[in-house]
N, C-alpha and C positions, 0 to 999 in steps of 0.2 A: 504494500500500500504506500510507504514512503518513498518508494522509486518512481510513483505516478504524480507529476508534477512538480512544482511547490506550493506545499501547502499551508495555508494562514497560519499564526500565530497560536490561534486556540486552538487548531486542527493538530500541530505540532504537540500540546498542552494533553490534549485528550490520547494521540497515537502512546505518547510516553506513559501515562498514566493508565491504560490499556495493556500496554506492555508490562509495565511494574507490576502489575494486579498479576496477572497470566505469569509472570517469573517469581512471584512471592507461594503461588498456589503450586509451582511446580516443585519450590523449595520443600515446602510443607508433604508434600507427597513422597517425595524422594527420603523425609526426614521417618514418613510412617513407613517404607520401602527399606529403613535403614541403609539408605546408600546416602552415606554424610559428606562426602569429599561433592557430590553431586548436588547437596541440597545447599553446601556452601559456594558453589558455583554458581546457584538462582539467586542465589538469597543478597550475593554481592553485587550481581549485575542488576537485578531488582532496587537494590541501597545508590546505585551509582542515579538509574533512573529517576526515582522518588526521591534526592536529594535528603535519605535517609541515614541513618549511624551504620557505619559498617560494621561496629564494635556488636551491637544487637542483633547482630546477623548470626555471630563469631558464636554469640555466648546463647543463642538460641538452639544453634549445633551441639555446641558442647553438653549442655544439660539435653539434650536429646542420646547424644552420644553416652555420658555417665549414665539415663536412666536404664540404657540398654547393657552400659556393664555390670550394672550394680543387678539388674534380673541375669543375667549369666552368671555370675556371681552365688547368687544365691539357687539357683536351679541347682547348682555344681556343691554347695555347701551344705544343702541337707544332706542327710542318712538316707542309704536307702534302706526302706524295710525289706527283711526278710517273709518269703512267704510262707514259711514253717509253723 
C-alpha cells in the first residue's frame, strides 16, 4: 500500500499505526508460541513505529520468557509418584 503513490500526512499516520497494531499482535502471539527471539523482533519494530519504549518491549519478553522457565522448572522438580 505504501509503494502506491504518496500518501497525505494522516494517511502516513494511520499506514504506521496499522502496522504497529499488526507487529505488537504478532509479538504477543509469537510470545504465546514461545518463540521469544521472534516476538522480540515484532515487538521492536512495532516500538520503533509507535514511537514507543523499546525497554517495555525487552522486559515484556523477559517475564514471558522466566514464566516459561520457572513452569519447566517446576514440571522437572516434582516427584514422580510411584505407581505401587
Amino acid at each position: 500500500m505504501r509503494a502506491i503513490g504518496s500518501p497525505s500526512t494522516s494517511w502516513v499516520r494511520t499506514f504506521d499505526q496499522f502496522e504497529g497494531e499488526c507487529l505488537e499482535t504478532a509479538s504477543a502471539a509469537a510470545i504465546k508460541d514461545k518463540k521469544f527471539e521472534e516476538a522480540l523482533q515484532f515487538g521492536h519494530r512495532a516500538a520503533e513505529i509507535l514511537d514507543a519504549q523499546e525497554h517495555e518491549v525487552r522486559m515484556t519478553v523477559q517475564s514471558a520468557m522466566l514464566r516459561e522457565i520457572r513452569r519447566l522448572f517446576s514440571s522437572k522438580a516434582r516427584p514422580m509418584r510411584s505407581s505401587t
